[in-house]
VMD Tcl script that draws the C-alpha trace (Angstrom):
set ca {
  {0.00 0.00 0.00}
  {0.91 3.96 -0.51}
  {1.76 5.57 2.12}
  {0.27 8.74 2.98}
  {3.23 10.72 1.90}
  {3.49 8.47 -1.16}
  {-0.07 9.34 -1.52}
  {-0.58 13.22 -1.62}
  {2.86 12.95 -3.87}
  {0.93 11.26 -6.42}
  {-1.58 13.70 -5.92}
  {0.38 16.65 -6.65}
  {2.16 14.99 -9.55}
  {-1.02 13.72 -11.12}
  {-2.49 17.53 -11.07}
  {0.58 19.06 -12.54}
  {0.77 16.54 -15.59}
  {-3.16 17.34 -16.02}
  {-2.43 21.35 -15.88}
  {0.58 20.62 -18.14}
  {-0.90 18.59 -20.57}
  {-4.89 19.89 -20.94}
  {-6.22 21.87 -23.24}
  {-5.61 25.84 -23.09}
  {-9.26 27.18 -23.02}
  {-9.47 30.79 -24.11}
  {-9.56 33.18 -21.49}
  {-12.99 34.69 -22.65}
  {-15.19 33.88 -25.99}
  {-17.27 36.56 -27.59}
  {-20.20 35.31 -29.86}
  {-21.02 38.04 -32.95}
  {-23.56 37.76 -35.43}
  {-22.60 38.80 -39.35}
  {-23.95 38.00 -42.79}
  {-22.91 36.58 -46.06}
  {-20.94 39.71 -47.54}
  {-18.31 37.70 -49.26}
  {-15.16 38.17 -49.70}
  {-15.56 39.95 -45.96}
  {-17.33 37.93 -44.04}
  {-19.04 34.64 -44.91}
  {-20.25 30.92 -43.66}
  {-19.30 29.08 -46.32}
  {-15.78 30.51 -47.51}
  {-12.49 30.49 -46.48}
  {-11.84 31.68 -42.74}
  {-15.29 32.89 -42.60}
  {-14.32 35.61 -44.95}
  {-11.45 38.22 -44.67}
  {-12.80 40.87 -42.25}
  {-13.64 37.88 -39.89}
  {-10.05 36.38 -39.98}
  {-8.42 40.30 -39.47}
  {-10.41 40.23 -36.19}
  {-10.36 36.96 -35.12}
  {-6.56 37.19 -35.27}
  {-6.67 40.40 -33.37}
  {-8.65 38.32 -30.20}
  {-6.88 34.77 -30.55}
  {-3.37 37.41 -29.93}
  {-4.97 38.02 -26.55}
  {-6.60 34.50 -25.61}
  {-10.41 35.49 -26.53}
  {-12.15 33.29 -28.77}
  {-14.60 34.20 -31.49}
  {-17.48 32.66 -32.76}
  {-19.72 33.74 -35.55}
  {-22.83 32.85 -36.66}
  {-24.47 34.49 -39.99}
  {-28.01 35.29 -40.82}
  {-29.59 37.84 -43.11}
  {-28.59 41.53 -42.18}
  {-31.35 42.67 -40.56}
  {-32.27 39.44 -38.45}
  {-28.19 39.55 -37.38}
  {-29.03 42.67 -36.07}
  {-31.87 42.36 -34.30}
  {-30.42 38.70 -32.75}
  {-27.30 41.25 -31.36}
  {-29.43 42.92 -29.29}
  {-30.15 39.89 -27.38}
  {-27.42 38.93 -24.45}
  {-26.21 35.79 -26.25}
  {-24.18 38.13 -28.33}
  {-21.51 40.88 -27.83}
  {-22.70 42.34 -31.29}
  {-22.55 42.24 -34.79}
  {-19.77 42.62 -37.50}
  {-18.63 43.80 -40.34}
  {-20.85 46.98 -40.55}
  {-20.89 50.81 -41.71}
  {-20.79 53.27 -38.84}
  {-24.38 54.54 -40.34}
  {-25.36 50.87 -39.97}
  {-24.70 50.92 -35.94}
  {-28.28 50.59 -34.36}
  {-29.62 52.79 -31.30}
  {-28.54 50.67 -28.33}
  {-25.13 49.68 -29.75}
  {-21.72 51.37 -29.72}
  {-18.59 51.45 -32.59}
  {-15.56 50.13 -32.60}
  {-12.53 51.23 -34.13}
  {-12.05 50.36 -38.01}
  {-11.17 46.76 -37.65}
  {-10.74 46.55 -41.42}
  {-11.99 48.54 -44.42}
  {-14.32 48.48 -47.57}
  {-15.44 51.07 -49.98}
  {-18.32 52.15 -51.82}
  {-18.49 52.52 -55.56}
  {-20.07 52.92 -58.75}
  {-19.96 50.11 -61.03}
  {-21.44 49.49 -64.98}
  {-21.88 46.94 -67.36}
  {-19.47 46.75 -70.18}
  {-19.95 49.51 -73.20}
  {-22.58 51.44 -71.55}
  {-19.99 54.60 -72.16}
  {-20.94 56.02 -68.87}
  {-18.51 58.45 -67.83}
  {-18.06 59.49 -63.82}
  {-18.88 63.15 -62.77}
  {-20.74 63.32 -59.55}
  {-23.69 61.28 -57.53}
  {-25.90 63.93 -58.61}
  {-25.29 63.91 -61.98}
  {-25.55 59.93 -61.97}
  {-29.24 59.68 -60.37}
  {-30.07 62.62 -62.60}
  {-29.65 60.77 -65.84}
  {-29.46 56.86 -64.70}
  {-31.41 54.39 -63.54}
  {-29.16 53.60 -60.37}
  {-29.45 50.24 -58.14}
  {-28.61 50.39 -54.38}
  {-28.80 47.76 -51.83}
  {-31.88 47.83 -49.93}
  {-30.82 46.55 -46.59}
  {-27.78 49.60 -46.64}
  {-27.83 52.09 -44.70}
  {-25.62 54.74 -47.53}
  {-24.03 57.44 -46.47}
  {-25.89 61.21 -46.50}
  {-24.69 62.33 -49.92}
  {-25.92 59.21 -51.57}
  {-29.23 59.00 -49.48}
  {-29.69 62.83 -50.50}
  {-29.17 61.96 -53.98}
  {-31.92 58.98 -53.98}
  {-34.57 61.28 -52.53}
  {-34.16 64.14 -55.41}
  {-34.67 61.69 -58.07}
  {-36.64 59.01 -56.94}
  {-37.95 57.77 -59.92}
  {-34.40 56.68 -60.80}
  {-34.09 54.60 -57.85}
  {-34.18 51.25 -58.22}
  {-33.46 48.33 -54.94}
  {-32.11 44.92 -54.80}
  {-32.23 42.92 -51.59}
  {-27.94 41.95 -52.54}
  {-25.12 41.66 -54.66}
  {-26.06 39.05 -56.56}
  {-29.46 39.97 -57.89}
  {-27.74 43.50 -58.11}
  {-25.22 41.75 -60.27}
  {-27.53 40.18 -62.63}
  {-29.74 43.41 -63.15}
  {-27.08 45.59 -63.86}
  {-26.21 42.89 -66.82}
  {-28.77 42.79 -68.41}
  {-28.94 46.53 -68.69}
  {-31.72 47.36 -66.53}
  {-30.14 50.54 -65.14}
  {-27.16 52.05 -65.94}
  {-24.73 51.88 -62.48}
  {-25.17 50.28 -59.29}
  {-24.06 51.76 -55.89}
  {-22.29 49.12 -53.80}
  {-18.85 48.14 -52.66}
  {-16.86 46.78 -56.11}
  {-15.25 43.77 -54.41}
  {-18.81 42.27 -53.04}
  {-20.10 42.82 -56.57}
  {-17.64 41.45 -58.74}
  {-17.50 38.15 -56.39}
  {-21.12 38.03 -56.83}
  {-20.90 38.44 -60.57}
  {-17.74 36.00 -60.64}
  {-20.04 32.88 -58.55}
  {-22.74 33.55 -61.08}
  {-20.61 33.51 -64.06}
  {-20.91 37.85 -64.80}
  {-18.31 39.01 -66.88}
  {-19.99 42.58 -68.35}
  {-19.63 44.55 -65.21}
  {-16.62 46.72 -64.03}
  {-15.79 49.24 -61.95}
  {-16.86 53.12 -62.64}
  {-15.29 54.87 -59.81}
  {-13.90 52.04 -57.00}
  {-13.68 54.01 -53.95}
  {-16.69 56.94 -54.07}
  {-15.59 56.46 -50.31}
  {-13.67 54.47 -47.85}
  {-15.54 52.86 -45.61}
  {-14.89 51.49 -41.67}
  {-15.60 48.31 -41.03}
  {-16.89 48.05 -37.62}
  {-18.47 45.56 -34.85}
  {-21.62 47.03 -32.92}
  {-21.31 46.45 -29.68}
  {-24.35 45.96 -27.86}
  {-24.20 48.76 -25.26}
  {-24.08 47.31 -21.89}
  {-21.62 47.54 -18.91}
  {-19.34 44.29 -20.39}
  {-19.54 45.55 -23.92}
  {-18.43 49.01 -22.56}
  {-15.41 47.20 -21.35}
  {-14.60 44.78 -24.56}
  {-15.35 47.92 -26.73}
  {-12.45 49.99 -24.60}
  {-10.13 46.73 -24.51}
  {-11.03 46.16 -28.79}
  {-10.40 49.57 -28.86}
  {-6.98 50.38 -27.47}
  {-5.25 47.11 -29.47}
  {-6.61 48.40 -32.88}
  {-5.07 51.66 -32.06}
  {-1.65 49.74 -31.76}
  {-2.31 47.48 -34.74}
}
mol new
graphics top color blue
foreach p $ca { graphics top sphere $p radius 0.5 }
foreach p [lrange $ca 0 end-1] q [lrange $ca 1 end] { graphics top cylinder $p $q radius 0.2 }
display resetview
């Protein structure tokens, strides 16, 4: 038989080879909603899509582990609200909801004006484009004010697509002459549905931030300052 001595050493050794040898668990997990806005975020490509992997590089450097689940836009936002989540991500500062607070650009997009192929549009202002185009937007964007101000003084040239890829095959077949959107998400969409009369008018009308909405609570507060002061080292 052990002795006592023998005993409690076997103990000790026993837990040390178990804290040794388990599994490092992250030190905290936040859980974000998103959509399928490929090539930035995505459930069905490659690391979730490229704004996911920026930030889910950014937490695994400081032991947090994210998990993301997609949905259409709007339901991901209205699921963020609920405490199961810290927020949602990627999204356009105008797309951050009352009762949520923005992060620091965690990566970037951009907004521009794309064609299809020999429609001899030339580029001269948003203005000038809703005045004398049909013009497609993105109905689930929330578009910056000079673009929004644009689409209410010439309504009747407004015309809305629930995404990309209907977007995509619109603008193809000619039934408006530009589309609003960010060029990268609309040439992947044309790409998976085998596109090739689009391109680019004007690529970057504007930069855009890339943020997550952080639910605004006292936690958030905190992961929002924490997010917050690595980006502004990154």
């Amino acid at each position: 038989m052990f002795s006592k001595q023998s005993g409690w050493l076997f103990l000790v050794v026993a837990m040390v080879v178990t804290l040794v040898f388990a599994p490092i668990a992250a030190a905290e997990t936040w859980r974000i909603t998103s959509l399928d806005w490929q090539p930035y975020s995505g459930s069905d490509i490659r690391d979730q899509g490229k704004s996911i992997a920026i930030l889910r590089n950014i937490l695994a450097r400081h032991d947090i582990e994210l998990i993301v689940e997609f949905y259409p836009w709007k339901r991901a936002q209205k699921l963020a609200g609920t405490r199961k989540y810290v927020g949602y991500f990627p999204a356009w500062p105008e797309e951050v909801a009352k009762g949520f607070l923005p992060s620091l650009p965690v990566d970037w997009s951009y907004i521009g004006v794309l064609t299809y192929t020999g429609s001899n549009l030339a580029w001269e202002s948003i203005d000038k484009l809703y005045e004398t185009n049909k013009v497609i937007t993105i109905s689930t964007y929330v578009y910056p004010k000079k673009i929004e101000n644009a689409m209410k003084r010439f309504p009747g040239n407004v015309i809305s697509s629930p995404d990309e890829s209907l977007c995509a095959k619109m603008l193809a077949k000619k039934r408006a002459g530009a589309a609003i959107t960010d060029p990268d998400v609309m040439l992947y969409n044309a790409k998976k549905e085998g596109i090739r009369n689009i391109e680019i008018l004007k690529k970057n009308l504007q930069k855009k931030e890339l943020v997550i909405a952080f639910r605004d609570d006292e936690a958030n507060r905190q992961r929002l300052e924490f997010l917050n002061k690595i980006l502004t080292r990154e």
